[in-house]
C-alpha positions, 0 to 999 in steps of 0.5 A: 583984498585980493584983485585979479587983474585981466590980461590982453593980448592982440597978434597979427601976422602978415605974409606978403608972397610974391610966388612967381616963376623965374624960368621955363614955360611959366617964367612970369606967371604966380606960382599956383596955390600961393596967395599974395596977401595971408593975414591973421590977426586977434585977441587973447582975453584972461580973467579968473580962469575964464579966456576968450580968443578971437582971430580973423583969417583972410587969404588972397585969391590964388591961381589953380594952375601954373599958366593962371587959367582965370576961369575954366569950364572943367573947374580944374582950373582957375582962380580960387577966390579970396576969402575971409573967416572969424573963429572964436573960442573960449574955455573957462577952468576951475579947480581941476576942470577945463570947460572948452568951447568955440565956432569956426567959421563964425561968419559962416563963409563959403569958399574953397581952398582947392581945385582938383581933378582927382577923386571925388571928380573935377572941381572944387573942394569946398570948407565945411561952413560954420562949426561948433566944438566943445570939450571937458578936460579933467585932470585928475 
């Protein structure tokens, strides 16, 4: 008899930045858009063509500006918040076929990852929230 045995896999990945200005008019403050903490981590699951993968994401806050501005009324500036998301795929393949589908955002966060004065005006540019995919491959 033939068995076909599962397989599992776990990942993390862990950035700790300590991003700060050496010299000049900043010397002291983070540098902007460098968060101190990035973490990803997840699983991989395998069995008789079917895979499924999980992962967690977090990102800790991080400064819009070289001079820290923690909170600003023309939303150019300022801190962007910490955030935390959970994306889940899986695809299943037979014979010559790969059925693909997953969410992003699963957790449907809101958060932003930019602050800008540019089009399309001052503020924030917001994430879309949760996402739904999915695909056919053919091999043929």
């Amino acid at each position: 008899k033939n068995r076909t045995k599962a397989k599992l896999s776990l990942y993390n990945s862990l950035a700790y930045n300590n991003a700060v200005y050496v010299s000049g008019d900043y010397t002291g403050n983070r540098v902007e858009y460098a968060p101190r903490i990035i973490e990803r981590c997840g699983f991989n699951y395998w069995l008789n063509g079917f895979t499924l993968n999980a992962q967690y994401s977090y990102q800790g806050f991080a400064y819009g500006d070289a001079t820290n501005t923690a909170s600003d009324p023309s939303a150019e500036t300022g801190i962007i918040p910490a955030y935390h998301v959970m994306d889940i795929s899986t695809s299943y393949k037979f014979k010559n076929c790969i059925i693909h589908f997953g969410v992003n955002n699963f957790t449907n966060q809101k958060y932003f990852t930019l602050r800008t004065s540019e089009y399309p005006g001052p503020g924030i540019i917001p994430v879309n929230g949760i996402m739904l995919y999915g695909g056919l491959t053919i091999t043929l």
